[in-house]
Backbone of each chain as nested JSON, in Angstrom:
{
  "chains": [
    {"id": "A", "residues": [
      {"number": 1, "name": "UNK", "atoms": {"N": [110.042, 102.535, 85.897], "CA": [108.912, 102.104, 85.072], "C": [108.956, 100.599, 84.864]}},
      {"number": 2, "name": "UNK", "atoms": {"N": [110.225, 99.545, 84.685], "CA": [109.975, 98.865, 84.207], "C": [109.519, 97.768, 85.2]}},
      {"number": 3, "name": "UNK", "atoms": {"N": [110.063, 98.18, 86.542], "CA": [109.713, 97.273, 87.861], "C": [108.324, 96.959, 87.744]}},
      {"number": 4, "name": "UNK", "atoms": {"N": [107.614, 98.4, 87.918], "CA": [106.373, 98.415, 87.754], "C": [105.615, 97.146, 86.409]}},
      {"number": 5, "name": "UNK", "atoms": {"N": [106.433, 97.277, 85.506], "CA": [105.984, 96.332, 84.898], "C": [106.065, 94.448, 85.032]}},
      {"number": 6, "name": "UNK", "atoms": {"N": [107.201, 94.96, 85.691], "CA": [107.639, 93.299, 86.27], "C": [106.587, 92.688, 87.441]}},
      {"number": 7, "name": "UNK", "atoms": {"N": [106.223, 94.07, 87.743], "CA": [104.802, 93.131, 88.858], "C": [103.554, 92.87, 88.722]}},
      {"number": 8, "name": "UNK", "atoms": {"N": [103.376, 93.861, 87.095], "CA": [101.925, 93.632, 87.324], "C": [102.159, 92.279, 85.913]}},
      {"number": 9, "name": "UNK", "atoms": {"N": [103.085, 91.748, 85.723], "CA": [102.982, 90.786, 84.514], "C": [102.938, 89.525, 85.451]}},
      {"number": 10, "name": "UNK", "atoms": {"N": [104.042, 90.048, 87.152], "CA": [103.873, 88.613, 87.868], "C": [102.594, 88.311, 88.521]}},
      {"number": 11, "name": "UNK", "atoms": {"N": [101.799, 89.557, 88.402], "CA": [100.228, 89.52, 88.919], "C": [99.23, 88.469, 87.87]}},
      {"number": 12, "name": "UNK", "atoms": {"N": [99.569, 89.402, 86.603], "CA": [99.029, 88.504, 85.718], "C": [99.493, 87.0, 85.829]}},
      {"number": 13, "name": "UNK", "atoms": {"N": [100.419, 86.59, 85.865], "CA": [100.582, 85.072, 85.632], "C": [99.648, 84.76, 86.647]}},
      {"number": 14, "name": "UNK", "atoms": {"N": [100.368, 84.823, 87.653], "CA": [99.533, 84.487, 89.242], "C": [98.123, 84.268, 88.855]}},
      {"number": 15, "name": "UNK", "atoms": {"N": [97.349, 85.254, 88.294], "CA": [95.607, 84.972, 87.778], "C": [95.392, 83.82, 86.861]}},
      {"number": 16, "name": "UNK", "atoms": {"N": [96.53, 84.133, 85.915], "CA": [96.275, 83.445, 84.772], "C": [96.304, 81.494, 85.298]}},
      {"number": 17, "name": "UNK", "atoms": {"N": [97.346, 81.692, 85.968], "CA": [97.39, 80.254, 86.359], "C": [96.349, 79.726, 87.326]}},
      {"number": 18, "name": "UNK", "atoms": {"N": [95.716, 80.712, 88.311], "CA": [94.604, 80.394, 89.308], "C": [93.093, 80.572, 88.591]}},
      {"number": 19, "name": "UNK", "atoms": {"N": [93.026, 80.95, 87.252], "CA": [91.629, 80.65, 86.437], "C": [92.202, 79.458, 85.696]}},
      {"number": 20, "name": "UNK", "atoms": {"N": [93.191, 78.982, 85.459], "CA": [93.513, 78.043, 84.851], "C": [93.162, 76.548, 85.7]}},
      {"number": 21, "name": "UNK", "atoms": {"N": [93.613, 76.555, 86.916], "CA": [93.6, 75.265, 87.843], "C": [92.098, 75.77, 88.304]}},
      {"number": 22, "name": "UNK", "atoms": {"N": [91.121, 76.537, 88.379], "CA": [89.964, 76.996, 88.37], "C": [89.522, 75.715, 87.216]}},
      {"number": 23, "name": "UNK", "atoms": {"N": [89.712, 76.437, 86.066], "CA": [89.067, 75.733, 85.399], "C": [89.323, 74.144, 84.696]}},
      {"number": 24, "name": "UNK", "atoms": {"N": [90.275, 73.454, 85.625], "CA": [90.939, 72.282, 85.704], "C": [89.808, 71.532, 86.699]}},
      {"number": 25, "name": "UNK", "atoms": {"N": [89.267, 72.078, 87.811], "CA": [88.307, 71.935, 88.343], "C": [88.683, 70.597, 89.412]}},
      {"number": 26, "name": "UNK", "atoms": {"N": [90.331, 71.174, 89.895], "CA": [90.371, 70.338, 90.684], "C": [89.996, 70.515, 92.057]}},
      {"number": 27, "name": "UNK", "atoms": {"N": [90.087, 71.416, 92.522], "CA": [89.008, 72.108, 94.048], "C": [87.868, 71.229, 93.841]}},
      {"number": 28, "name": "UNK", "atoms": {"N": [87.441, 71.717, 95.089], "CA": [85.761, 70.886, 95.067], "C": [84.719, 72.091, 94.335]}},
      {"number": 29, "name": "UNK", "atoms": {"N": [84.202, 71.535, 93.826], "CA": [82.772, 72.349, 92.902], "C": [82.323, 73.349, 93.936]}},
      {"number": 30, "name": "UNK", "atoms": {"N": [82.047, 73.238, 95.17], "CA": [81.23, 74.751, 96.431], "C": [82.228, 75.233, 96.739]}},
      {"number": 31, "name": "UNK", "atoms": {"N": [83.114, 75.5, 96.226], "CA": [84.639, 76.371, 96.993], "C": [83.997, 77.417, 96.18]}},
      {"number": 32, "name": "UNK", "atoms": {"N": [84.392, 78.612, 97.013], "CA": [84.102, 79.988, 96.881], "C": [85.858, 80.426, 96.041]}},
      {"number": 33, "name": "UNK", "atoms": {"N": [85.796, 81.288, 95.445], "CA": [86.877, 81.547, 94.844], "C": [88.04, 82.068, 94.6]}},
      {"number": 34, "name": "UNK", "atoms": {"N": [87.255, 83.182, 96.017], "CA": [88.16, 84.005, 96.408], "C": [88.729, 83.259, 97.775]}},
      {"number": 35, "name": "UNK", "atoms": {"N": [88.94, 82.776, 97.854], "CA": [89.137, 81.766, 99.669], "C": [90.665, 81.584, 99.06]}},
      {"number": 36, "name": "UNK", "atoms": {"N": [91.481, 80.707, 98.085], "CA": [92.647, 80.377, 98.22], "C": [93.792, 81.293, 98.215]}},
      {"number": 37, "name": "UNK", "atoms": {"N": [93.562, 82.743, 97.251], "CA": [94.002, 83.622, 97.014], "C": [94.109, 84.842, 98.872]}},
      {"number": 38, "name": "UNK", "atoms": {"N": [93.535, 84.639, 99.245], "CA": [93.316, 85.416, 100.443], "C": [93.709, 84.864, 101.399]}},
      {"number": 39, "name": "UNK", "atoms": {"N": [93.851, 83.102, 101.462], "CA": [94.514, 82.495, 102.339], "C": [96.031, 82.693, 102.354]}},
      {"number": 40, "name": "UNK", "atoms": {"N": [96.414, 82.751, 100.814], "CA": [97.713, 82.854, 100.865], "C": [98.812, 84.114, 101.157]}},
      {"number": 41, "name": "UNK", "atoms": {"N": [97.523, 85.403, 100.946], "CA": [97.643, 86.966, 101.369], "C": [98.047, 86.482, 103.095]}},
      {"number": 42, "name": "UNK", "atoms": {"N": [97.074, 85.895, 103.496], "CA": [96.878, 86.374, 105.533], "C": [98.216, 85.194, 105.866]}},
      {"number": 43, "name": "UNK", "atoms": {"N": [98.374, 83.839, 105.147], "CA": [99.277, 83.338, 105.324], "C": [100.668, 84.087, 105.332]}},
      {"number": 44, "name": "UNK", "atoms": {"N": [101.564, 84.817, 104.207], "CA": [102.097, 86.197, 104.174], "C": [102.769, 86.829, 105.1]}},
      {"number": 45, "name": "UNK", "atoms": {"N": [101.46, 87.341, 105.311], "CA": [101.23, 88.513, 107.049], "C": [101.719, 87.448, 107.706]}},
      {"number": 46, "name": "UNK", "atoms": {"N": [100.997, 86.098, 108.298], "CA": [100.872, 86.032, 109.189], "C": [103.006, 85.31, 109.473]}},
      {"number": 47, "name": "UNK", "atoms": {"N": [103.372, 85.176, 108.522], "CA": [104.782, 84.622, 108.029], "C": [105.737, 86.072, 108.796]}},
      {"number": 48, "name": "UNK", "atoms": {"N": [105.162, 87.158, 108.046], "CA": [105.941, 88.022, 108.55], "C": [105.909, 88.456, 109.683]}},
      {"number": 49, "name": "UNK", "atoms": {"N": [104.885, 88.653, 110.051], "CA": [104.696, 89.057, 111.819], "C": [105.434, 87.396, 112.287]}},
      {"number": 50, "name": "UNK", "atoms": {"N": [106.014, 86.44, 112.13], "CA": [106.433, 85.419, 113.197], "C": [107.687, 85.945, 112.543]}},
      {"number": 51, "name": "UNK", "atoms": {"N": [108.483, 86.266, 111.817], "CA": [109.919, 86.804, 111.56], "C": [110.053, 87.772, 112.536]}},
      {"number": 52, "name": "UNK", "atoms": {"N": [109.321, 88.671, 112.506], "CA": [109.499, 90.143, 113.239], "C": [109.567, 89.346, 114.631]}},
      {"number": 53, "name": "UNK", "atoms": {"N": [108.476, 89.211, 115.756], "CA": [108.592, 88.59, 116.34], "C": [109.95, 87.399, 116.624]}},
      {"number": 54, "name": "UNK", "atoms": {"N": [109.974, 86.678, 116.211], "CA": [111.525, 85.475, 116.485], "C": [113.056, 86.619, 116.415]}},
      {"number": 55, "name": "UNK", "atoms": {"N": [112.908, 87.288, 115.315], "CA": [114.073, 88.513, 115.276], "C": [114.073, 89.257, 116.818]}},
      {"number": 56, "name": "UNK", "atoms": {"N": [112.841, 89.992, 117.081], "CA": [112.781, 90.295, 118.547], "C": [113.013, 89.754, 119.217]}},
      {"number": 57, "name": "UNK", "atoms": {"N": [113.007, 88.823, 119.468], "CA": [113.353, 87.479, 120.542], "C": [115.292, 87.479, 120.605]}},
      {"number": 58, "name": "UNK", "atoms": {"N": [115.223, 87.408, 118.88], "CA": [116.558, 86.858, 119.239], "C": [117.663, 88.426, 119.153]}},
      {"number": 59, "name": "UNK", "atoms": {"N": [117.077, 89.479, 119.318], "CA": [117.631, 90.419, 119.574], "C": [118.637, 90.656, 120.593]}},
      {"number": 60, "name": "UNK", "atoms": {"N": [120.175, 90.682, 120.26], "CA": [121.171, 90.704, 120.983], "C": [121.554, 92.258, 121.753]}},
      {"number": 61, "name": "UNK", "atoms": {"N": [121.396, 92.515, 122.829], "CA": [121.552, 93.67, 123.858], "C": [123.079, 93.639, 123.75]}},
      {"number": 62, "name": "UNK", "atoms": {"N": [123.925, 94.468, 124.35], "CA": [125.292, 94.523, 125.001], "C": [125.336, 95.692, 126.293]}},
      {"number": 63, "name": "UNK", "atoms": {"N": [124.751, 95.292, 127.23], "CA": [124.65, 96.038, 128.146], "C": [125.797, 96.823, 128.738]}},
      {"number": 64, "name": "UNK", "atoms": {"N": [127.505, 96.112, 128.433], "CA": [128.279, 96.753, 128.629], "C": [129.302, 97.556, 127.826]}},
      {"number": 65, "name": "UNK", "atoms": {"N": [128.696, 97.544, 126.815], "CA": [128.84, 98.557, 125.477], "C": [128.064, 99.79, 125.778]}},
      {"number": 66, "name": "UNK", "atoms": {"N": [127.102, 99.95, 125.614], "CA": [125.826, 100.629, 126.159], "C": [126.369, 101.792, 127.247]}},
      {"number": 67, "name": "UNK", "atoms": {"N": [127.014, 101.104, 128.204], "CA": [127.715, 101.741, 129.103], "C": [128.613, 102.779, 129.141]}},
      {"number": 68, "name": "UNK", "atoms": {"N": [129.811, 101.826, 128.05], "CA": [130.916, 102.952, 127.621], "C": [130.311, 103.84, 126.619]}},
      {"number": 69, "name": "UNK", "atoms": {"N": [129.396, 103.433, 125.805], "CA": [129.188, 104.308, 124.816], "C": [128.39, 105.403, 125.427]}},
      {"number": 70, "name": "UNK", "atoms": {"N": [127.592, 105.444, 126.857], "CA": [126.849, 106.691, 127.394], "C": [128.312, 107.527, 127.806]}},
      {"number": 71, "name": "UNK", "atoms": {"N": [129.25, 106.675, 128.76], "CA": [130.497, 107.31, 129.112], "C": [130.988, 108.434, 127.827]}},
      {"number": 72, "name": "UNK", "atoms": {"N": [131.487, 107.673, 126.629], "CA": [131.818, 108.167, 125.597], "C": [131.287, 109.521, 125.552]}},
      {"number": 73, "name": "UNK", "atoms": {"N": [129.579, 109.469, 125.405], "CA": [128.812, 110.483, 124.955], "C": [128.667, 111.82, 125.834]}},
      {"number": 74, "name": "UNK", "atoms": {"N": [128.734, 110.943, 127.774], "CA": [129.137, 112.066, 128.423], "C": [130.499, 112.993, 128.281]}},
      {"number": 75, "name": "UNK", "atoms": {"N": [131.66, 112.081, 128.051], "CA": [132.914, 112.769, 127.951], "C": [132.903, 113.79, 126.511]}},
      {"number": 76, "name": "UNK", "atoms": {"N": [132.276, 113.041, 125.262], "CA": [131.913, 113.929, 124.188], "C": [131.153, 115.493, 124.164]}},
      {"number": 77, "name": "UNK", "atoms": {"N": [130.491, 115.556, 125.283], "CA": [129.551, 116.992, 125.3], "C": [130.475, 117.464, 126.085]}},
      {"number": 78, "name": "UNK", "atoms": {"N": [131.233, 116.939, 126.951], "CA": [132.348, 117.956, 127.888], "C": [133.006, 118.609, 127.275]}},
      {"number": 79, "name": "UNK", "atoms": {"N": [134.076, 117.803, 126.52], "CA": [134.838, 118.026, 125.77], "C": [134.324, 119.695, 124.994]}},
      {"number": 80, "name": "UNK", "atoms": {"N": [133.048, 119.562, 123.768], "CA": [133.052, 120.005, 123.293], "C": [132.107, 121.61, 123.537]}},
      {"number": 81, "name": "UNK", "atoms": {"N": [131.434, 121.429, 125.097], "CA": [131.087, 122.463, 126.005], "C": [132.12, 123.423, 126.238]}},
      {"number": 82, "name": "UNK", "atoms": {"N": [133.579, 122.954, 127.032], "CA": [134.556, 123.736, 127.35], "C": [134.469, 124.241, 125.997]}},
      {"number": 83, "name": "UNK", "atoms": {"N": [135.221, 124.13, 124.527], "CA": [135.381, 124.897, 123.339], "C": [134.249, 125.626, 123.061]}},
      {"number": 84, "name": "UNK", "atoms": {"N": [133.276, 125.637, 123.43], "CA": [132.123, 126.87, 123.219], "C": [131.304, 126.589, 122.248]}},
      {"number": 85, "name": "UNK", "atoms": {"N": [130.882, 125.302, 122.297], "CA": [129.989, 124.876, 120.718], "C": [129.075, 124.217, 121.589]}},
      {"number": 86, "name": "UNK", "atoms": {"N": [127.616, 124.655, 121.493], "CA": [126.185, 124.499, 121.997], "C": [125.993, 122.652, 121.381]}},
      {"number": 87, "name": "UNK", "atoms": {"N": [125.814, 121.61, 122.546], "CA": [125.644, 120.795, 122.718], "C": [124.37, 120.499, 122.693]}},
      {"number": 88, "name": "UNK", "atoms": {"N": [123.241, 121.391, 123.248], "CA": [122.162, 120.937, 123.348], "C": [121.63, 120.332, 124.441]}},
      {"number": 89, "name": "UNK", "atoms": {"N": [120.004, 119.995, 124.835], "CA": [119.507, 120.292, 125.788], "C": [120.267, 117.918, 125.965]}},
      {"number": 90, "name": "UNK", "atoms": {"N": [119.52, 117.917, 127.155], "CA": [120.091, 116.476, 127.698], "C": [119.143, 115.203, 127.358]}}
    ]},
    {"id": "B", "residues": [
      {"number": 1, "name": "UNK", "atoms": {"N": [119.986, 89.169, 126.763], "CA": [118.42, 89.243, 126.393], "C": [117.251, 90.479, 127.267]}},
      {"number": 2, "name": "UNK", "atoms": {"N": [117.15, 91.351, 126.463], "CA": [116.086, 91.902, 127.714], "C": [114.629, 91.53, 127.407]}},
      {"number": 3, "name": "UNK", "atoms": {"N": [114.198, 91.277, 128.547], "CA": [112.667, 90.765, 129.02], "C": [111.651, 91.234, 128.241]}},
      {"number": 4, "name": "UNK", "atoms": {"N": [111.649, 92.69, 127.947], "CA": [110.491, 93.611, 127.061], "C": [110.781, 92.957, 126.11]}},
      {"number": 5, "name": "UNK", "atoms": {"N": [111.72, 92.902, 125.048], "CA": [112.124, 92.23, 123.925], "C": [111.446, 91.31, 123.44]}},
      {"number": 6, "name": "UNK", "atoms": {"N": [111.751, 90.379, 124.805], "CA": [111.348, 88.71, 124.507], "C": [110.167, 88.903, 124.669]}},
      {"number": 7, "name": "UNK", "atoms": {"N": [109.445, 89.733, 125.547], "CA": [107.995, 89.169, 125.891], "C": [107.127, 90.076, 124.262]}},
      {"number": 8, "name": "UNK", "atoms": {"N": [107.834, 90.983, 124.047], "CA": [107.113, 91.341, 123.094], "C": [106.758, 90.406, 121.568]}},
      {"number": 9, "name": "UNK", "atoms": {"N": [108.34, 89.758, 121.526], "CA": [107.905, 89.157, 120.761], "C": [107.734, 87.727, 120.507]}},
      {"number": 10, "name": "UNK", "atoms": {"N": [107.604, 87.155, 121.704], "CA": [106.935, 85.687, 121.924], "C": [105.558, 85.949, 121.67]}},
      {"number": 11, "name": "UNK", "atoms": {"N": [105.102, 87.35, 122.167], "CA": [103.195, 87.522, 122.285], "C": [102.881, 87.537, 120.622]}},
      {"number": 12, "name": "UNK", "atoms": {"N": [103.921, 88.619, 119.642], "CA": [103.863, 88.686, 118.523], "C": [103.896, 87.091, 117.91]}},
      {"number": 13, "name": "UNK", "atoms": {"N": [104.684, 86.421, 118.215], "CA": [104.97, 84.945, 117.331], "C": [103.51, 84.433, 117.87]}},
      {"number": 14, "name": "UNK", "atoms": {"N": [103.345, 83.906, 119.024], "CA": [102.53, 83.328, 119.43], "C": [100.821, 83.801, 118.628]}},
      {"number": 15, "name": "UNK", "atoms": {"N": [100.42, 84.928, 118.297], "CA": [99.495, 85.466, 117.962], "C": [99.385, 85.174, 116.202]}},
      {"number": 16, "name": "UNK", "atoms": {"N": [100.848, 85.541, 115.887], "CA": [100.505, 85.19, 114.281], "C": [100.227, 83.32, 114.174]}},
      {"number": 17, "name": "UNK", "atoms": {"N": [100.752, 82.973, 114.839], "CA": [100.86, 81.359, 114.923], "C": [99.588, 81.051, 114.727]}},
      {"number": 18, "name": "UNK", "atoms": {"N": [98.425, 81.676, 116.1], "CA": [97.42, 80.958, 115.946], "C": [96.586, 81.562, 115.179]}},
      {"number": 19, "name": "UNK", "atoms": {"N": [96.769, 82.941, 114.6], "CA": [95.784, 83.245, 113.394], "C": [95.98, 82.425, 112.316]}},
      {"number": 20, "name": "UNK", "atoms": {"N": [97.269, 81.682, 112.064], "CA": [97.856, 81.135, 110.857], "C": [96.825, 79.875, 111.204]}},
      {"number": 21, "name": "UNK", "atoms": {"N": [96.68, 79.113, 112.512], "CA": [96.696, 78.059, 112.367], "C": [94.813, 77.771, 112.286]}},
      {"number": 22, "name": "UNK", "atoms": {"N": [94.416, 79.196, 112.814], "CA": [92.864, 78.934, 112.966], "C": [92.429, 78.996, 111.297]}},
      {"number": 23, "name": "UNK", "atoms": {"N": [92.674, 80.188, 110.638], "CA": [92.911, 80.365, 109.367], "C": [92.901, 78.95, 108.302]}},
      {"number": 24, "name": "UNK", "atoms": {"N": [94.073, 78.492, 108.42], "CA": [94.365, 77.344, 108.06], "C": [93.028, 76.008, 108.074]}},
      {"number": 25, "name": "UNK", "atoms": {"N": [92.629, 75.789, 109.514], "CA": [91.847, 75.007, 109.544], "C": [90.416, 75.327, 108.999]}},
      {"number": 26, "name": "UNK", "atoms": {"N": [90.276, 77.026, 109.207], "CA": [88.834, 76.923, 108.699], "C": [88.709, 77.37, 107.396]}},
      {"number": 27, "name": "UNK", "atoms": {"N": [90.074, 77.579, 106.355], "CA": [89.836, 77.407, 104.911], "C": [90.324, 76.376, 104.066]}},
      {"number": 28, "name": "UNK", "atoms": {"N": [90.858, 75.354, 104.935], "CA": [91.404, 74.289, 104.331], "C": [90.994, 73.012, 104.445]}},
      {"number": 29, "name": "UNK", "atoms": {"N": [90.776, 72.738, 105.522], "CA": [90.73, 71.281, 106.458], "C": [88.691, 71.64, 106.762]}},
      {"number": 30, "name": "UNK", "atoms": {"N": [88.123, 72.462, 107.48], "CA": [86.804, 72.371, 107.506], "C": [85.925, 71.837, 106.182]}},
      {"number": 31, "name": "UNK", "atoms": {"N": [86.407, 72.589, 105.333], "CA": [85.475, 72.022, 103.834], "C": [85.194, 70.365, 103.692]}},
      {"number": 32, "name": "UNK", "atoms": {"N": [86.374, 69.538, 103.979], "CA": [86.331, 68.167, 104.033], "C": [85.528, 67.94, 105.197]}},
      {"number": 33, "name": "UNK", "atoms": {"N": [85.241, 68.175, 106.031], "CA": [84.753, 67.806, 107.004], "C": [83.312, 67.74, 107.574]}},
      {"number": 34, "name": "UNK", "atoms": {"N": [82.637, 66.561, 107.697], "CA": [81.138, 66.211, 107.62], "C": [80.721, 67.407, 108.219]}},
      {"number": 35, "name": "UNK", "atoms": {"N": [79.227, 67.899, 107.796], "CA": [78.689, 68.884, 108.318], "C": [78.078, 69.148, 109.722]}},
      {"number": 36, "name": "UNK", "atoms": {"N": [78.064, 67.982, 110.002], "CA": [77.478, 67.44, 111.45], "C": [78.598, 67.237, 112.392]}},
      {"number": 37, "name": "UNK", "atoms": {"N": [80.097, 67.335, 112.432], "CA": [81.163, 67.418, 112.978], "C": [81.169, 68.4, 114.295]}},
      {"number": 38, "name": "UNK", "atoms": {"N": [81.407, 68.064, 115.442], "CA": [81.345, 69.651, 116.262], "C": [82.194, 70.145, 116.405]}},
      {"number": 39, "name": "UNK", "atoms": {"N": [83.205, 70.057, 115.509], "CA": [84.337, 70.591, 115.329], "C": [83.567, 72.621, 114.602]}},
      {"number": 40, "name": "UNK", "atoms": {"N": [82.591, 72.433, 113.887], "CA": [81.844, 73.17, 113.292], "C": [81.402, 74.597, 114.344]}},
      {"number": 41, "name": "UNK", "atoms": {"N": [81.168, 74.172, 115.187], "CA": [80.657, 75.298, 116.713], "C": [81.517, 76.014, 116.546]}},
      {"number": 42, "name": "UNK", "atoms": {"N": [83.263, 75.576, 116.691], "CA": [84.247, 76.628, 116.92], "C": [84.364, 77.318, 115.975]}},
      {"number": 43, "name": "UNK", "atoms": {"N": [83.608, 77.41, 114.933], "CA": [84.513, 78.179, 113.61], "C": [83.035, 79.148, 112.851]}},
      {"number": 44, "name": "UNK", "atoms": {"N": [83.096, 80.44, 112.391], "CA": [82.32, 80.988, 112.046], "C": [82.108, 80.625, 110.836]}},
      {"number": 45, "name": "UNK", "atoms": {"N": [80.586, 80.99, 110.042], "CA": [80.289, 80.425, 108.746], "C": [81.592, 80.665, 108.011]}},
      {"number": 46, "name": "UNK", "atoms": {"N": [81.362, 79.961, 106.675], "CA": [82.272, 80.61, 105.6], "C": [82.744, 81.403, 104.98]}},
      {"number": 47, "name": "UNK", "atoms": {"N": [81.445, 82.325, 105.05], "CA": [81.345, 83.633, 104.068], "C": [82.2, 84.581, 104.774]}},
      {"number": 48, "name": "UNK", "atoms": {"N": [82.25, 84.403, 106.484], "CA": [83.195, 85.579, 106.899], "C": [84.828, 84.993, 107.112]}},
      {"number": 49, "name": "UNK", "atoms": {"N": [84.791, 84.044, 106.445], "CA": [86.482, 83.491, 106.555], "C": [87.006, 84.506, 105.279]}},
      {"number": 50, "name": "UNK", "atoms": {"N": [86.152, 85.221, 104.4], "CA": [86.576, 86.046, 103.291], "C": [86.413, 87.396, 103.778]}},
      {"number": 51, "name": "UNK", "atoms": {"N": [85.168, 87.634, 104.268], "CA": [84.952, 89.317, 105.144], "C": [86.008, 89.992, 105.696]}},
      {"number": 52, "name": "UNK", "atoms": {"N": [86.773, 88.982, 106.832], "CA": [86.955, 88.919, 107.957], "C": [88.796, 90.006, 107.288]}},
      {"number": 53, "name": "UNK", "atoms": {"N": [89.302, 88.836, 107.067], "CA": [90.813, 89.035, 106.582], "C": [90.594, 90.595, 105.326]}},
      {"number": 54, "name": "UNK", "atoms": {"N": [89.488, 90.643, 103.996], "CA": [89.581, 91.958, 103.858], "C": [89.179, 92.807, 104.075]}},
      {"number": 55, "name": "UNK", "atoms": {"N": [88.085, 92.796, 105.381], "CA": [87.772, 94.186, 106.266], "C": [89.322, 94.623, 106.855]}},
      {"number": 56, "name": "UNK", "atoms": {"N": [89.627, 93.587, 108.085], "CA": [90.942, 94.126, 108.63], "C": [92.323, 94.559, 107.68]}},
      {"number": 57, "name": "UNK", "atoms": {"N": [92.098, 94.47, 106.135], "CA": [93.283, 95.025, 105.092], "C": [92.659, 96.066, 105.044]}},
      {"number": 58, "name": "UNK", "atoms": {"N": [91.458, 96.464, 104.418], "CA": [90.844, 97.649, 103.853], "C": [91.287, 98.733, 105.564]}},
      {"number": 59, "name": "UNK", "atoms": {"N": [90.843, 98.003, 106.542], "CA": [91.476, 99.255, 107.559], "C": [92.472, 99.796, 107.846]}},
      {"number": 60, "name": "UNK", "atoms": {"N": [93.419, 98.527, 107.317], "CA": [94.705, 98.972, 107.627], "C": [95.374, 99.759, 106.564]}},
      {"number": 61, "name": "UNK", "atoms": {"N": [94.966, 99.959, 105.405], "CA": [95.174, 100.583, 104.197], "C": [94.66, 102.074, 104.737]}},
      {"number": 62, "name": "UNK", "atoms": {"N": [93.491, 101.868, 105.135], "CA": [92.988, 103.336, 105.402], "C": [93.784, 103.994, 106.54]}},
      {"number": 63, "name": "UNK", "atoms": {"N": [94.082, 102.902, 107.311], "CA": [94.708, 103.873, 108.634], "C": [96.374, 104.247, 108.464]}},
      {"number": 64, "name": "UNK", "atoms": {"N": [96.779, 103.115, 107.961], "CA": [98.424, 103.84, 106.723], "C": [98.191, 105.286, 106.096]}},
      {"number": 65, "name": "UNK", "atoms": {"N": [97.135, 105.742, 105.205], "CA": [97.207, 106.247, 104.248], "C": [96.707, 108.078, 104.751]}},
      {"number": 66, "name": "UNK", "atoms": {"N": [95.816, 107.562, 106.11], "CA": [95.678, 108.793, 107.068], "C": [96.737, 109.221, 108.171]}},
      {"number": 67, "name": "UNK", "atoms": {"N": [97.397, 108.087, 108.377], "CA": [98.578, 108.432, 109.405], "C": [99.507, 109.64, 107.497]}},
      {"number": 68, "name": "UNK", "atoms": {"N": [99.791, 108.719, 106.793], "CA": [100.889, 109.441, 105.824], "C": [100.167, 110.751, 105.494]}},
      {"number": 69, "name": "UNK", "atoms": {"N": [99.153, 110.87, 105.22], "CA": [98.097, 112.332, 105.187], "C": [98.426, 113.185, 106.638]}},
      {"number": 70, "name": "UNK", "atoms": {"N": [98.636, 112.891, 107.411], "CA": [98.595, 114.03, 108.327], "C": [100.333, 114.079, 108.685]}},
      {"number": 71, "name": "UNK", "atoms": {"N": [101.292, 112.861, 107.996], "CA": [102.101, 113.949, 108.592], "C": [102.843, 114.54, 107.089]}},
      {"number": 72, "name": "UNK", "atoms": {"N": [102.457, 114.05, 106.356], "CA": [102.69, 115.554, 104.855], "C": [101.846, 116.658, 104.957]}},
      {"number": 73, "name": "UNK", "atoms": {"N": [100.724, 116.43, 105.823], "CA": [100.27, 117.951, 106.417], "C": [100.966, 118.959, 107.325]}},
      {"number": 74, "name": "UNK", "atoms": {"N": [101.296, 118.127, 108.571], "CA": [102.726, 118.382, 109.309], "C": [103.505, 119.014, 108.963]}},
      {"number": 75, "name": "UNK", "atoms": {"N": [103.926, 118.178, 108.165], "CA": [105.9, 118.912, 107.184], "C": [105.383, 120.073, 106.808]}},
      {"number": 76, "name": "UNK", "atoms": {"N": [104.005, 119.962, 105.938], "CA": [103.925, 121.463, 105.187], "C": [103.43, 122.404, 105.608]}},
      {"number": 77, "name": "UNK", "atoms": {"N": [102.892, 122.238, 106.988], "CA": [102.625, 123.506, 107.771], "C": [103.672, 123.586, 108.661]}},
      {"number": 78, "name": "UNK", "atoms": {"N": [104.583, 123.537, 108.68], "CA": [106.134, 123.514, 109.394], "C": [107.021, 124.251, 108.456]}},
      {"number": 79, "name": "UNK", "atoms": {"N": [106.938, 124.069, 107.349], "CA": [107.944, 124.612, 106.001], "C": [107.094, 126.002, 105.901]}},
      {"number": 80, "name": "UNK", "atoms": {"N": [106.001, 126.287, 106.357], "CA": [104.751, 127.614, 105.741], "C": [105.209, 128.695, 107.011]}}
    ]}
  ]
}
């Protein structure tokens, strides 16, 4: 419950301070109002999709890990085939 | 490094980049800028620099909220 409250009070500030510099009237007078608030939403997104992305990039493979560990997994179903315990399909 | 990896997500970086950067120019930097500029051609009116960004939320809200609807339909005709 109380999280919930911790966000919608950081919501409130967030307004409170953007009708405030609203009405400081330092923007230009034809700015639409909803424009800065929505820039900073798609800005956001657009922050997180270049993390995701650069993380992908810098995504480290070990191709010869990979290897032993299929080895591993083949020798693991052998193993436990001979003792009579259902391994499952491949 | 494998190739799928990278290419996937150079296309991903590269794409948010230039939504960030078109974004950027046509809610920040256009307003200053004389009306007679032909910088103006490339960029759609104003009104859909606001449309634009919460049509594509409102869909993506809807299409989250129907993917999670069908598979708690799933589970519970699986458990029945």
């Amino acid at each position: 419950m109380k999280h919930i409250v911790k966000i919608l009070s950081l919501l409130l500030a967030v307004s409170a301070f953007w009708i405030g510099l609203l009405q400081a009237a330092i923007i230009p007078p034809g700015y639409n109002t909803w424009l800065l608030p929505i820039y900073f939403v798609v800005s956001l997104g657009c922050y997180g999709l270049l993390m995701v992305g650069l993380g992908l990039m810098q995504f480290p493979t070990c191709p010869q890990e990979a290897l032993l560990l299929q080895h591993d997994i083949a020798e693991a179903k052998d193993f436990f085939k001979h003792k009579g315990v259902d391994v499952g399909s491949d | 490094m494998e190739l799928a990896d990278l290419a996937v997500g150079l296309l991903l970086s590269s794409i948010s980049l230039s939504i960030f950067t078109y974004y950027t120019f046509w809610v920040i930097i256009l307003p200053f800028v004389d009306s007679d500029h032909f910088i103006h051609k490339y960029f759609l009116p104003q009104d859909y620099a606001i449309l634009v960004p919460v049509f594509a939320g409102v869909t993506l809200l809807s299409l989250l909220s129907v993917f999670i609807g069908m598979v708690m339909l799933k589970s519970k005709k699986k458990k029945a």
